[in-house]
Backbone and ligand atoms as CSV (ligand in chain L), in Angstrom:
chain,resi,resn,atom,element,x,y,z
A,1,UNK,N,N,23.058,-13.201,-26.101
A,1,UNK,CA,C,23.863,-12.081,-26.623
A,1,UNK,C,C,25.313,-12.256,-26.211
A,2,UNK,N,N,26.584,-12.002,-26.735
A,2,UNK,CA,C,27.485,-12.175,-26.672
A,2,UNK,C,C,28.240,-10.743,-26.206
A,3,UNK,N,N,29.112,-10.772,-25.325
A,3,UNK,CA,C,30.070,-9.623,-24.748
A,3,UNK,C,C,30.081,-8.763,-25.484
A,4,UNK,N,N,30.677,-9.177,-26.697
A,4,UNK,CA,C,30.999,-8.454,-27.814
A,4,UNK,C,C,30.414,-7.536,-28.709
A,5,UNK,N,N,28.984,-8.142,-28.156
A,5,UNK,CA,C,27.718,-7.036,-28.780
A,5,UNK,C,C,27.792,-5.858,-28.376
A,6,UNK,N,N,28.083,-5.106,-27.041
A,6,UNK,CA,C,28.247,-4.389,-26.140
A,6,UNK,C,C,29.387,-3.276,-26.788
A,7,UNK,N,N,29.660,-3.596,-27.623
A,7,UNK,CA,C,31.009,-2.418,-27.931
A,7,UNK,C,C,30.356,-1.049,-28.278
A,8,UNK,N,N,29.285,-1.264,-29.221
A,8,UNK,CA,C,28.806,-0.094,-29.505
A,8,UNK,C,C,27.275,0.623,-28.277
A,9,UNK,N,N,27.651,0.220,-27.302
A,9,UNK,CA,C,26.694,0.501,-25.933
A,9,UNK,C,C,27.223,1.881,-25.469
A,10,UNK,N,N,25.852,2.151,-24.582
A,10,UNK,CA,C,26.218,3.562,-24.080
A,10,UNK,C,C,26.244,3.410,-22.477
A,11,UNK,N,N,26.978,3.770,-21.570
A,11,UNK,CA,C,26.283,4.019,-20.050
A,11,UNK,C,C,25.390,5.182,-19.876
A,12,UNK,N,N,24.355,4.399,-19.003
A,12,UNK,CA,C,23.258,5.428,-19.078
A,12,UNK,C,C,23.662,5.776,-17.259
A,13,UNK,N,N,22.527,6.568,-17.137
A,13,UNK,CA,C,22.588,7.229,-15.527
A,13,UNK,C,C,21.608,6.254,-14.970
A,14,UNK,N,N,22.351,5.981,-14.150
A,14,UNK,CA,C,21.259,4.998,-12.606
A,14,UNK,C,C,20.285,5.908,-11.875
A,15,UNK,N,N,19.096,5.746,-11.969
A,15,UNK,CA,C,18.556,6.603,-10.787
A,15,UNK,C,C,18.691,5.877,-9.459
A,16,UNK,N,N,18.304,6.638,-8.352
A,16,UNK,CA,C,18.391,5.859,-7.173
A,16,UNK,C,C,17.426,6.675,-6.233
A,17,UNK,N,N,17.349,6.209,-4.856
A,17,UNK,CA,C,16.108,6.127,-4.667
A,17,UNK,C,C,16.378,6.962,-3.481
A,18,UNK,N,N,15.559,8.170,-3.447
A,18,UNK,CA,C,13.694,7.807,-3.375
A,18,UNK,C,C,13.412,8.468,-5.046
A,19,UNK,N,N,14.282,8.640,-6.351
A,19,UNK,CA,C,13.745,9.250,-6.818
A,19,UNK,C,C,12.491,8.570,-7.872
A,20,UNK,N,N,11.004,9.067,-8.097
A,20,UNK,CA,C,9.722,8.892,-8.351
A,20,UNK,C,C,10.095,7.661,-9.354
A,21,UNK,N,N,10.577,7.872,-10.704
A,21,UNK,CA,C,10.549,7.001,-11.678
A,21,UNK,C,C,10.734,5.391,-10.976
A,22,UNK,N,N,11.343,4.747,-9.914
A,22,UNK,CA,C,11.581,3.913,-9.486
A,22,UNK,C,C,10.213,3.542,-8.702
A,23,UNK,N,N,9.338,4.420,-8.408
A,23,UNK,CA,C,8.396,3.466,-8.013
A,23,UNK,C,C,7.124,3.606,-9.443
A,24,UNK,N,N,7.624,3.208,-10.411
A,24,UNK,CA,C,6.407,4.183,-11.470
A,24,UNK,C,C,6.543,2.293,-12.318
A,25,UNK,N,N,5.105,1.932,-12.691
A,25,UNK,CA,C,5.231,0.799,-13.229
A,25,UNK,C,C,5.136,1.031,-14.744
A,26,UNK,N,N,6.169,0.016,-15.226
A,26,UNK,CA,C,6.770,0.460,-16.674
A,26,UNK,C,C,6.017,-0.578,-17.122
A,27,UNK,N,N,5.219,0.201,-18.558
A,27,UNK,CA,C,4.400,-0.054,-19.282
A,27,UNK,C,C,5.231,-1.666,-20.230
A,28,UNK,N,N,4.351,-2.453,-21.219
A,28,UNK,CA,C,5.128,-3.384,-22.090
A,28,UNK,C,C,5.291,-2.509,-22.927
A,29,UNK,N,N,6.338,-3.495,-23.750
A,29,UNK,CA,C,6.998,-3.734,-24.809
A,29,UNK,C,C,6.209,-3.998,-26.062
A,30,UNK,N,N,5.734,-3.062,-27.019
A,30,UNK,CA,C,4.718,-3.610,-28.140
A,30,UNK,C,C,5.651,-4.075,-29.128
A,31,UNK,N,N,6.624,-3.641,-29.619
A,31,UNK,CA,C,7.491,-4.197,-30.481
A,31,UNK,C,C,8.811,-3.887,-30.288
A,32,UNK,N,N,9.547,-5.323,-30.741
A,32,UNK,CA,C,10.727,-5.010,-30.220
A,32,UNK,C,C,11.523,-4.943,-31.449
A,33,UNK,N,N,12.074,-3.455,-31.593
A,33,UNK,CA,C,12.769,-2.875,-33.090
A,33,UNK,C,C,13.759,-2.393,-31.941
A,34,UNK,N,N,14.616,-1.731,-33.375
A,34,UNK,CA,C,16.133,-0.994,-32.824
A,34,UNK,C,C,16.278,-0.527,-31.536
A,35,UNK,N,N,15.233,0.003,-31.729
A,35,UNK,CA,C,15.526,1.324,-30.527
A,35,UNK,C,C,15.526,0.282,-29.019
A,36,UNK,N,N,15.030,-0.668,-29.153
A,36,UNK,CA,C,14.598,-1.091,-27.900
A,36,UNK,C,C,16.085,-2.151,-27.972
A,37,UNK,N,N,16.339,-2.598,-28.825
A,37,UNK,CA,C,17.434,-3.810,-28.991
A,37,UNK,C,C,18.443,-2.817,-28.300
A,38,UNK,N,N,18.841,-1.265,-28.638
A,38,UNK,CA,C,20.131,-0.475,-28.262
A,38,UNK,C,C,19.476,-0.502,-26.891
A,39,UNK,N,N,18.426,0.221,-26.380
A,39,UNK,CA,C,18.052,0.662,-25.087
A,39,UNK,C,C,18.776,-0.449,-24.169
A,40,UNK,N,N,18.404,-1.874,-25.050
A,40,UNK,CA,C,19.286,-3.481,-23.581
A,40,UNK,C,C,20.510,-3.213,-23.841
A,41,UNK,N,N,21.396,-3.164,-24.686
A,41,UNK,CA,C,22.500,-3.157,-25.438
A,41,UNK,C,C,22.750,-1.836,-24.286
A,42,UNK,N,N,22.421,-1.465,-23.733
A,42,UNK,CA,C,22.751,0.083,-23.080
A,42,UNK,C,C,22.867,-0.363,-21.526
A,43,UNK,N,N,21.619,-1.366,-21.273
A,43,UNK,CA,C,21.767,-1.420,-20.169
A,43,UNK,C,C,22.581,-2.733,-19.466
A,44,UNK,N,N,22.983,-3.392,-20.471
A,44,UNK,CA,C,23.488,-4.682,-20.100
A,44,UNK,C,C,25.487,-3.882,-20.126
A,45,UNK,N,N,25.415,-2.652,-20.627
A,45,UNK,CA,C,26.946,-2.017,-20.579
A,45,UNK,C,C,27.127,-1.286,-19.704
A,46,UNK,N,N,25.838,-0.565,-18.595
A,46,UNK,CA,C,25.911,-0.120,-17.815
A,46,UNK,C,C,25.605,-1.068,-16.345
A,47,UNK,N,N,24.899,-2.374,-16.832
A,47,UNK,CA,C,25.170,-3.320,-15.563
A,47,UNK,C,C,26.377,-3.839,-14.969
A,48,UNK,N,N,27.000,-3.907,-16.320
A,48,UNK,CA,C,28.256,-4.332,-15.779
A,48,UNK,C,C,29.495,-3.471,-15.464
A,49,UNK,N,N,29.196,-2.386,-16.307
A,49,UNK,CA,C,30.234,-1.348,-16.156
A,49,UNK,C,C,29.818,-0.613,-14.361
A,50,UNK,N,N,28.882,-1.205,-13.745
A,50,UNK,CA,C,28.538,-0.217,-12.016
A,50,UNK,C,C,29.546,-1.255,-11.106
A,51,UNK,N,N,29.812,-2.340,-11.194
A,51,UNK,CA,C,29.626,-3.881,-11.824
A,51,UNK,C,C,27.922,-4.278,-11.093
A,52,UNK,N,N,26.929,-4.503,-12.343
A,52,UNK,CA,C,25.715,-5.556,-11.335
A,52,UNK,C,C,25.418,-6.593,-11.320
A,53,UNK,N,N,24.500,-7.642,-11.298
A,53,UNK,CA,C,24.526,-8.642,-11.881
A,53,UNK,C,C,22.664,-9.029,-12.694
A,54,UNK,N,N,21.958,-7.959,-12.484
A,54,UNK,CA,C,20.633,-7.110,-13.083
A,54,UNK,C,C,20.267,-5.924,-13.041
A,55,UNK,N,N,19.682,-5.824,-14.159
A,55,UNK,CA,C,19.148,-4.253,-14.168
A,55,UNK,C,C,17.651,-4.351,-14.801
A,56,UNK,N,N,17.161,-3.307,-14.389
A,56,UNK,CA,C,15.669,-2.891,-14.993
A,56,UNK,C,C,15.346,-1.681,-15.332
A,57,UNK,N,N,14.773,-2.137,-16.405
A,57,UNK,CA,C,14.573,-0.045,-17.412
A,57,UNK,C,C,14.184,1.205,-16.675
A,58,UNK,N,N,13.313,0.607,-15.178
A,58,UNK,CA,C,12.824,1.949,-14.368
A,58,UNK,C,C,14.031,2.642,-13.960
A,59,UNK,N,N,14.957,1.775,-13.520
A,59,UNK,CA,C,16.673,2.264,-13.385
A,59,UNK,C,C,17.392,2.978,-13.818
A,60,UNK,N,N,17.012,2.693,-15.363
A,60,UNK,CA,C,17.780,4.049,-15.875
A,60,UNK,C,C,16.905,5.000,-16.984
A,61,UNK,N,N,15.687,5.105,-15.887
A,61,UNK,CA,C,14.863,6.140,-16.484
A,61,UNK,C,C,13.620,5.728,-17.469
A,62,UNK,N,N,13.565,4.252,-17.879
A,62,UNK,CA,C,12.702,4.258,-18.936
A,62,UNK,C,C,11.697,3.111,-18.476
A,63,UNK,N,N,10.832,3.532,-18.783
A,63,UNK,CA,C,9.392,3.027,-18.239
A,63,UNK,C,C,8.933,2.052,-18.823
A,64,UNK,N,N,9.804,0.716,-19.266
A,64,UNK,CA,C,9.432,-0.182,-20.648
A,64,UNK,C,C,9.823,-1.515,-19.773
A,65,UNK,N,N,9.458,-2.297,-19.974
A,65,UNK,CA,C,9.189,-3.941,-19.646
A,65,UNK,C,C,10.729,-4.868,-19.558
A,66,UNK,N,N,11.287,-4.175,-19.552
A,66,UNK,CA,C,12.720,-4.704,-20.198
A,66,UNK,C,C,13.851,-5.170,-18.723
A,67,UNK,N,N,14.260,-6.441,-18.781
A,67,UNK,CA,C,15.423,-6.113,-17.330
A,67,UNK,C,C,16.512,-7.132,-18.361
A,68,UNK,N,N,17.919,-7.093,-17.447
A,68,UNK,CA,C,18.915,-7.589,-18.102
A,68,UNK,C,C,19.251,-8.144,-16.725
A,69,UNK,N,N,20.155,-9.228,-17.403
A,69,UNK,CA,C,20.880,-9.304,-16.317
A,69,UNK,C,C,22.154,-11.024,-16.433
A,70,UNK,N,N,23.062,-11.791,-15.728
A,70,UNK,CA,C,23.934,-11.981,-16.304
A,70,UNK,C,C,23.479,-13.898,-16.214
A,71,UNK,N,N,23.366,-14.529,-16.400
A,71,UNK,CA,C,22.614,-15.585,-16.587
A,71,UNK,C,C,23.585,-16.748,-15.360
A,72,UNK,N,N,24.555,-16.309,-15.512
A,72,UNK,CA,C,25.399,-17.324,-14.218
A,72,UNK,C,C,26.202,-15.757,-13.556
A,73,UNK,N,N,25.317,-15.655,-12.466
A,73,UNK,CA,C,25.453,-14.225,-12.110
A,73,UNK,C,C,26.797,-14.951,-10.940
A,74,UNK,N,N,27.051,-15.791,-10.815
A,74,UNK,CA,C,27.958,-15.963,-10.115
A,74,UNK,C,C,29.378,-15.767,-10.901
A,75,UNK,N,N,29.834,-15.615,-12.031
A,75,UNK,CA,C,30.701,-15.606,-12.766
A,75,UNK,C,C,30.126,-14.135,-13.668
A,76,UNK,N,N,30.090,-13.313,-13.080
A,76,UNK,CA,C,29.700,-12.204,-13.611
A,76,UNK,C,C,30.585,-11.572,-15.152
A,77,UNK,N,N,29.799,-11.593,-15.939
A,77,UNK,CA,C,30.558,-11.307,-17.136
A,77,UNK,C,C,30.974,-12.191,-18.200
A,78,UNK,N,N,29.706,-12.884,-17.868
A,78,UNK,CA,C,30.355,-14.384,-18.876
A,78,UNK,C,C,29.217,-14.621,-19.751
A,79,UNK,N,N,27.531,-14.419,-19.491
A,79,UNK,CA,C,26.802,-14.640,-19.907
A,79,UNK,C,C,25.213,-13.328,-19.742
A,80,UNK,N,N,25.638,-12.630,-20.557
A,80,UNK,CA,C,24.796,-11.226,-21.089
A,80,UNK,C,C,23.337,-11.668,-21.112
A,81,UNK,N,N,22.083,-11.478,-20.943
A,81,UNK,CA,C,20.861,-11.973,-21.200
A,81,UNK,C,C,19.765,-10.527,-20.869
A,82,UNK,N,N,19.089,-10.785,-22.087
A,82,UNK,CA,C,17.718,-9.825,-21.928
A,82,UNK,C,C,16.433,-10.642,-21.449
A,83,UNK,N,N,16.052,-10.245,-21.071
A,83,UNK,CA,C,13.751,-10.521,-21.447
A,83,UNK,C,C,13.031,-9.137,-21.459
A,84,UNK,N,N,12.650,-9.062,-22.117
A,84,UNK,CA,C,11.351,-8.287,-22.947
A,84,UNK,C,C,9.911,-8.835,-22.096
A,85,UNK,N,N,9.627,-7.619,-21.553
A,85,UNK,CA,C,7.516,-8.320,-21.054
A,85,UNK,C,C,8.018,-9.610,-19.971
A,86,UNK,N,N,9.157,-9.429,-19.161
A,86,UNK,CA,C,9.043,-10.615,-18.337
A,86,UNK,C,C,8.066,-10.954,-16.955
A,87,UNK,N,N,7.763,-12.296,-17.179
A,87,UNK,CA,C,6.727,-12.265,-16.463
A,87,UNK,C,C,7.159,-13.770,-15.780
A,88,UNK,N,N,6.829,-14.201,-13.995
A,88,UNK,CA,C,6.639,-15.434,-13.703
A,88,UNK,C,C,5.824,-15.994,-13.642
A,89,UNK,N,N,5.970,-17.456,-14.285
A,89,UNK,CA,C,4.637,-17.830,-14.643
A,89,UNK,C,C,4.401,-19.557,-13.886
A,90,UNK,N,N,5.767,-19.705,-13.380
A,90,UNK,CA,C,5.561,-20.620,-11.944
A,90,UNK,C,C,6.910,-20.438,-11.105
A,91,UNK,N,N,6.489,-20.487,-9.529
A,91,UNK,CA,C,7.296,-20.366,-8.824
A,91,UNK,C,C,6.991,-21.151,-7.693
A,92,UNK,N,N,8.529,-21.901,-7.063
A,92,UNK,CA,C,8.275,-22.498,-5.720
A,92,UNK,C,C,9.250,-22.650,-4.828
A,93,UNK,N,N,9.357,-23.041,-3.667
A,93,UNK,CA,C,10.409,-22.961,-2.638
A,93,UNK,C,C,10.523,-22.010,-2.255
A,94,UNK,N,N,11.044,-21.493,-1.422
A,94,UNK,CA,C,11.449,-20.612,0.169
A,94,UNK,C,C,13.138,-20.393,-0.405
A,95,UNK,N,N,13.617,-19.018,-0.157
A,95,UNK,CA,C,14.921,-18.821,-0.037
A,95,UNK,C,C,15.379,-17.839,0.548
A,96,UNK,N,N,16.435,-17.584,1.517
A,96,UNK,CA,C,16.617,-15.863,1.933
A,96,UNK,C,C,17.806,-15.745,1.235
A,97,UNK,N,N,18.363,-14.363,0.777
A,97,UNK,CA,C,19.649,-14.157,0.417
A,97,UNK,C,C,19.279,-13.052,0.496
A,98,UNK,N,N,20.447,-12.579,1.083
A,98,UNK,CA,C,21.147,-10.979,1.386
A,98,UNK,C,C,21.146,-10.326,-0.644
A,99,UNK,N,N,20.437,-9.686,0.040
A,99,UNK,CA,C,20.252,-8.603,-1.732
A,99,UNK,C,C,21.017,-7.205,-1.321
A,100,UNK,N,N,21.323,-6.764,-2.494
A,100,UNK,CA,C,21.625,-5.227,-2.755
A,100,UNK,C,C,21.211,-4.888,-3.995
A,101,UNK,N,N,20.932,-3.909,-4.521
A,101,UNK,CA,C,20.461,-3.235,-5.630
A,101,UNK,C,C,21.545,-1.544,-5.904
A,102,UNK,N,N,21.729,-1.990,-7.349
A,102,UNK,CA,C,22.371,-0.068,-7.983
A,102,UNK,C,C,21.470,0.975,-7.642
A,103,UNK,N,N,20.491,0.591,-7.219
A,103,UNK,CA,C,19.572,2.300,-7.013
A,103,UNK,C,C,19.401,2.012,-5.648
A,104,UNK,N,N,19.677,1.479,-4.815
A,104,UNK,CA,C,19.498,1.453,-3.155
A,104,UNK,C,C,21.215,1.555,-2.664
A,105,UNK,N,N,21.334,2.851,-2.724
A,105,UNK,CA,C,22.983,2.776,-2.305
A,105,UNK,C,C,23.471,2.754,-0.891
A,106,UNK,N,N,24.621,1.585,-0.555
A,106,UNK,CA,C,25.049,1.511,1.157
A,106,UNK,C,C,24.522,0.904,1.616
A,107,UNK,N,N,23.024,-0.176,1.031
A,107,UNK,CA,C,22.225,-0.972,2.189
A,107,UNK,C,C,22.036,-2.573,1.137
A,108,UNK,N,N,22.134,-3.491,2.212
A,108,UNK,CA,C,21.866,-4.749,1.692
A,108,UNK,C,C,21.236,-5.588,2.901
A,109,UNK,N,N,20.163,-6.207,2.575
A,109,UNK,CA,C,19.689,-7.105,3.924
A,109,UNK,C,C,18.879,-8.345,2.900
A,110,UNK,N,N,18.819,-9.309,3.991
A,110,UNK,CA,C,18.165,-10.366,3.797
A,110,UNK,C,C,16.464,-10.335,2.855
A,111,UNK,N,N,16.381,-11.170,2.154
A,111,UNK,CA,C,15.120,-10.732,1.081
A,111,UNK,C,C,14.471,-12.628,1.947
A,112,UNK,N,N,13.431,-12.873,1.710
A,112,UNK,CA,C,12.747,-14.064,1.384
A,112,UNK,C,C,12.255,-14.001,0.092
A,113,UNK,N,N,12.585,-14.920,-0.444
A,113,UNK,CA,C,12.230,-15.450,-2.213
A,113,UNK,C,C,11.598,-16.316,-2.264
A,114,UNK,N,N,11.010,-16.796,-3.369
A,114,UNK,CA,C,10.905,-18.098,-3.958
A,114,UNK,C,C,11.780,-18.816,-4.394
A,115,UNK,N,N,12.329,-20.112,-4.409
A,115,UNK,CA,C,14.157,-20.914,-4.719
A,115,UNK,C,C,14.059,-20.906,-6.051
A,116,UNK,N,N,12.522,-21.083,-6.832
A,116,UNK,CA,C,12.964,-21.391,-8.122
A,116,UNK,C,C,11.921,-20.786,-8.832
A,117,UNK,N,N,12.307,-20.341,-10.240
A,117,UNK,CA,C,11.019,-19.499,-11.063
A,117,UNK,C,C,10.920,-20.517,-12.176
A,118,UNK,N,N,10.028,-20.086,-13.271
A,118,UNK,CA,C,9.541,-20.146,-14.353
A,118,UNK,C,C,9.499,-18.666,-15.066
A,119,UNK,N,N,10.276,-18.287,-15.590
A,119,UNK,CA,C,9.699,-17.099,-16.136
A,119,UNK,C,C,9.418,-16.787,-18.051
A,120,UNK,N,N,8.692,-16.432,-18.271
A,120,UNK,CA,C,8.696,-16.439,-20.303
A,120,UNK,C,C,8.563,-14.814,-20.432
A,121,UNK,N,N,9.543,-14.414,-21.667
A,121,UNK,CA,C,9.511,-13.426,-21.527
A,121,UNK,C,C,9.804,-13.336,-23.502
A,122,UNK,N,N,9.922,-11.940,-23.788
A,122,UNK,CA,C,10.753,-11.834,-25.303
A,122,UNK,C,C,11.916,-11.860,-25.624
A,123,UNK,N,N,12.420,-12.478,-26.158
A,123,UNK,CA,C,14.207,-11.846,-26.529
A,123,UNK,C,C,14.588,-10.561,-27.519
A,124,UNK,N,N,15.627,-10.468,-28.254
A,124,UNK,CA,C,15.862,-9.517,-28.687
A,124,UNK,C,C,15.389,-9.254,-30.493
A,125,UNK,N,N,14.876,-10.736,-30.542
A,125,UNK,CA,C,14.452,-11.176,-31.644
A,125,UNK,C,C,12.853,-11.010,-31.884
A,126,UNK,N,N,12.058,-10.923,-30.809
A,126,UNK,CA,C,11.004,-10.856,-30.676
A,126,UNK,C,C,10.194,-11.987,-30.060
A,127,UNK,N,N,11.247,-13.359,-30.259
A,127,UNK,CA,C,10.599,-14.634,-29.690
A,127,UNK,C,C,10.682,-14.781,-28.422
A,128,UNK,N,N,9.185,-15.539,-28.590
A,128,UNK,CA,C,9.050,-15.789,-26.929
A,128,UNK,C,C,10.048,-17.272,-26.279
A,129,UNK,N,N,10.560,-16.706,-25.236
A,129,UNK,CA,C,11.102,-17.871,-24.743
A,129,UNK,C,C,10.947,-18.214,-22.907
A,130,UNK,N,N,11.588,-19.134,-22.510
A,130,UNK,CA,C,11.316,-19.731,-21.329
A,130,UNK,C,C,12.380,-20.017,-20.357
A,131,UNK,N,N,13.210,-19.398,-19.326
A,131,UNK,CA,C,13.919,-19.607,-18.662
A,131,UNK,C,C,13.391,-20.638,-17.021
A,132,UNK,N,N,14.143,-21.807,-16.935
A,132,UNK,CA,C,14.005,-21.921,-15.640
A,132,UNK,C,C,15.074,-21.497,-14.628
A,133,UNK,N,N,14.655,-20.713,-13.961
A,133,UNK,CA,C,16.115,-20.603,-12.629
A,133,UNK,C,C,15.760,-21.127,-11.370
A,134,UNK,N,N,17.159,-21.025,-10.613
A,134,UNK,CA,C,17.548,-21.757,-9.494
A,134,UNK,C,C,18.340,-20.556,-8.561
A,135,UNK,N,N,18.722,-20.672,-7.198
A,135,UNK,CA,C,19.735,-20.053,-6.905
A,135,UNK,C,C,19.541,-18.169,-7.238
A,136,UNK,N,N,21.063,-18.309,-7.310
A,136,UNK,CA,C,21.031,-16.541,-7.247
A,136,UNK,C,C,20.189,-15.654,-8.444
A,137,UNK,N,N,20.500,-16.786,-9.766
A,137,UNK,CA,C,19.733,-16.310,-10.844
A,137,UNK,C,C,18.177,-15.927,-10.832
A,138,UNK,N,N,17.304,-17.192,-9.787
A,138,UNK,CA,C,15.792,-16.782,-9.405
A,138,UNK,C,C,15.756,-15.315,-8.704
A,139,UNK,N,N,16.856,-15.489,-7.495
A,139,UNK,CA,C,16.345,-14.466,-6.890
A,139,UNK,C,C,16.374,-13.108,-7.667
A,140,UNK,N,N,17.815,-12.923,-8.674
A,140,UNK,CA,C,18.385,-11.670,-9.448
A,140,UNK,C,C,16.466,-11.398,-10.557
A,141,UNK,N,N,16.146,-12.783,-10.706
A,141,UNK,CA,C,14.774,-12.545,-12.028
A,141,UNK,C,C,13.344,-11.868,-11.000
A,142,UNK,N,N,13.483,-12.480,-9.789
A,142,UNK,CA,C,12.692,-11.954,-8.877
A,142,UNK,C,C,12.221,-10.331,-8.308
A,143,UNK,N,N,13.857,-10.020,-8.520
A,143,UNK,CA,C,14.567,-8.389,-8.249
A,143,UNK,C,C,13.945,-7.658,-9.251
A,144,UNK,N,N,14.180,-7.915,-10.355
A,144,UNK,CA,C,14.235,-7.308,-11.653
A,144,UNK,C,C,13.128,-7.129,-12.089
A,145,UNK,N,N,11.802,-8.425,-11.679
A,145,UNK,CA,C,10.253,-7.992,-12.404
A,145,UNK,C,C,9.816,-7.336,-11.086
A,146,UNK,N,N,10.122,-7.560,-9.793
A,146,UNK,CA,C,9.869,-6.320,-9.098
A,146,UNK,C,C,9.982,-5.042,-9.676
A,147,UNK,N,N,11.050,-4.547,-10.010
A,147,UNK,CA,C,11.505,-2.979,-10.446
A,147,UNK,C,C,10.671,-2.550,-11.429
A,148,UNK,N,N,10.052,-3.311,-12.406
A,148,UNK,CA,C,9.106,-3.305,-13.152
A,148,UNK,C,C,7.597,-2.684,-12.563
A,149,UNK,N,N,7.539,-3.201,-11.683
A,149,UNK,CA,C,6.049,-3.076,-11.111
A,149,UNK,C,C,6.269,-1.959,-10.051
A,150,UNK,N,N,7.441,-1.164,-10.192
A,150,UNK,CA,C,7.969,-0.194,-9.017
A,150,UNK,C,C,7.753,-0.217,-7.418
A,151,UNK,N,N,8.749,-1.914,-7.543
A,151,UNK,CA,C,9.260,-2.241,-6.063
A,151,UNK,C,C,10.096,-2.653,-6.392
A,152,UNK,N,N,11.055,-2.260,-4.859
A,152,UNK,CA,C,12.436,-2.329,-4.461
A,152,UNK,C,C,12.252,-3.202,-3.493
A,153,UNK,N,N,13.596,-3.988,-3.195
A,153,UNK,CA,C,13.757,-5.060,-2.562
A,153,UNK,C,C,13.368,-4.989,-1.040
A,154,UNK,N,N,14.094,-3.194,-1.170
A,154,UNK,CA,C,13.821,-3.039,0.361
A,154,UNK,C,C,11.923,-3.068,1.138
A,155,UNK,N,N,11.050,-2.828,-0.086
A,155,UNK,CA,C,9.825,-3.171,0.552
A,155,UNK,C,C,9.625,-4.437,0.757
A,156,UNK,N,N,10.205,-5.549,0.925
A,156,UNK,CA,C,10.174,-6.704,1.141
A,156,UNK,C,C,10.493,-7.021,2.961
A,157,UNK,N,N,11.287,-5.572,3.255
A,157,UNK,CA,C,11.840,-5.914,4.769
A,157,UNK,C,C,10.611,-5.389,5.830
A,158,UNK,N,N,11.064,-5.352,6.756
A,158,UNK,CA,C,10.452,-5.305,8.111
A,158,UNK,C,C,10.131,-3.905,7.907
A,159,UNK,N,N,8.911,-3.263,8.999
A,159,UNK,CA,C,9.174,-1.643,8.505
A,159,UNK,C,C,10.172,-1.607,9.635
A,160,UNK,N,N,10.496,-1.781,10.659
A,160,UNK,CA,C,11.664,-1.756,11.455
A,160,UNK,C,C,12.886,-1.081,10.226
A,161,UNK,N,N,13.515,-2.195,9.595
A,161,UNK,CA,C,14.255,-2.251,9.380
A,161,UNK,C,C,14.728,-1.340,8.169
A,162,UNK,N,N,13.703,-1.598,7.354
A,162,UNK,CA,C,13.285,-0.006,5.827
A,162,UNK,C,C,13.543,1.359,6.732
A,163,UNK,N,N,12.666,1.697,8.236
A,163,UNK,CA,C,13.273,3.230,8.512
A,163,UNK,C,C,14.250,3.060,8.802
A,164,UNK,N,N,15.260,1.719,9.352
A,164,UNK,CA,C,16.418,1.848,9.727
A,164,UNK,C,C,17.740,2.787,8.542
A,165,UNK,N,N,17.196,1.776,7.162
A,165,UNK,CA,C,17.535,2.162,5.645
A,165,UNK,C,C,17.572,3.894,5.611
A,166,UNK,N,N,16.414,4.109,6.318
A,166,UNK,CA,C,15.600,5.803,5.597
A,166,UNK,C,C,16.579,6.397,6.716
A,167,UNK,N,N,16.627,6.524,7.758
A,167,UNK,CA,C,17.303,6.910,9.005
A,167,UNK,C,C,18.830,7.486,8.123
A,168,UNK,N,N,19.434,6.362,7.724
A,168,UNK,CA,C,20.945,6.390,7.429
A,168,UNK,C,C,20.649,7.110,6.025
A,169,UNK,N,N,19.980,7.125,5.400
A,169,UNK,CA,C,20.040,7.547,4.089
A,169,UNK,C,C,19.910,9.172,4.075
A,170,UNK,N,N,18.926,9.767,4.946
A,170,UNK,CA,C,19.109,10.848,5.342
A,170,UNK,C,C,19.758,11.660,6.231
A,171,UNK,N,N,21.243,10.912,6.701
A,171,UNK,CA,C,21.930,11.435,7.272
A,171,UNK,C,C,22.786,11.477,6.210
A,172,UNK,N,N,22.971,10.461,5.002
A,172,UNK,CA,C,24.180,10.346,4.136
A,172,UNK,C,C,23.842,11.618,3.557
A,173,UNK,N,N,22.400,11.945,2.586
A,173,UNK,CA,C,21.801,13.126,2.073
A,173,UNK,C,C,22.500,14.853,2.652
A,174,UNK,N,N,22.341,14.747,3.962
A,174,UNK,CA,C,22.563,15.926,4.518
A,174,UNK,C,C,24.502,15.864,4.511
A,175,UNK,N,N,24.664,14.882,5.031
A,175,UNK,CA,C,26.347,14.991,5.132
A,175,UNK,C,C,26.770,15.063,3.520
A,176,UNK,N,N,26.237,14.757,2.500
A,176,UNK,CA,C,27.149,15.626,1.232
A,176,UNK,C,C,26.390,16.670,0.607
A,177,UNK,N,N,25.189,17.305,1.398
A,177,UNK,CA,C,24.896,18.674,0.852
A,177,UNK,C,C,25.927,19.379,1.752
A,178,UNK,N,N,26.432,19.271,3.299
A,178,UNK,CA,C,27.219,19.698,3.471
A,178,UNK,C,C,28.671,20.143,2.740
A,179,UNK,N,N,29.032,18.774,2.456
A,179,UNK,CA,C,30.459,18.511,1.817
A,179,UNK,C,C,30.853,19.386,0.704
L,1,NI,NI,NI,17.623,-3.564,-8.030
């Protein structure tokens, strides 16, 4: 998909967490018509407009198979990409990288990954296709069919370190019901 597709996109609302829809596993994709082509077209304008470098439909509310995200996420904004029903279908190697996520706000810690995927998924066309990644892109495809299956990166950490997350998060909570 090209930048340019994006003109007629909407920003949608991020949920964030603890709220329910984020741990709720989003059903497939039976056909992929309009509605679903705008729904990416929506979220690939609101990934970049938070700036992210993936997103997934539980994110912004919709319970459908769908993640986006930017294909050389290191040059953010250069290369737009959907999958439809994504799924990995080989993975190997060991990797840690410091993650953050749009619905986990203020916290980023170390993830262990797999270095490299296989993943086949739908495009916007309906065809099935086949990405291999490497690098930040595995881990970003890794992130993203998590959110699907309603997990967040942060269940990947220590429980140490998740109440450390919950600790601060409910002090942030109370300090702007104050505010
Ligand atoms: Ni995320």
């Amino acid at each position: 998909m090209l930048r340019s597709d994006l003109k007629k996109a909407n920003k949608l609302k991020i949920y964030t967490y603890p709220d329910p829809v984020l741990r709720q596993k989003a059903r497939p994709v039976e056909e992929v018509d309009d509605e679903i082509r705008q729904l990416a077209r929506d979220m690939l304008y609101t990934m970049y407009e938070a700036p992210g470098i993936g997103l997934a439909a539980n994110q912004v509310g919709e319970l459908r198979r769908i993640i986006v995200f930017d294909r050389n996420p290191r040059e953010n904004g250069k290369a737009p990409c959907v999958l439809i029903n994504p799924e990995i279908i080989e993975a190997e190697g060991q990797v840690t990288t410091e993650e953050a996520c749009l619905s986990v706000v203020d916290f980023c810690a170390d993830v262990k990954r797999k270095a490299r995927v296989r993943v086949k998924g739908l495009d916007l066309d309906g065809n099935e296709i086949h990405l291999d990644a490497e690098g930040l892109l595995a881990v970003c495809l890794q992130h993203e069919i998590d959110h699907l299956d309603g997990i967040l990166f942060i269940d990947h950490l220590s429980a140490l370190k998740r109440a450390l997350y919950k600790k601060k998060l409910k002090k942030k909570l109370k300090k702007s019901s104050l505010d």
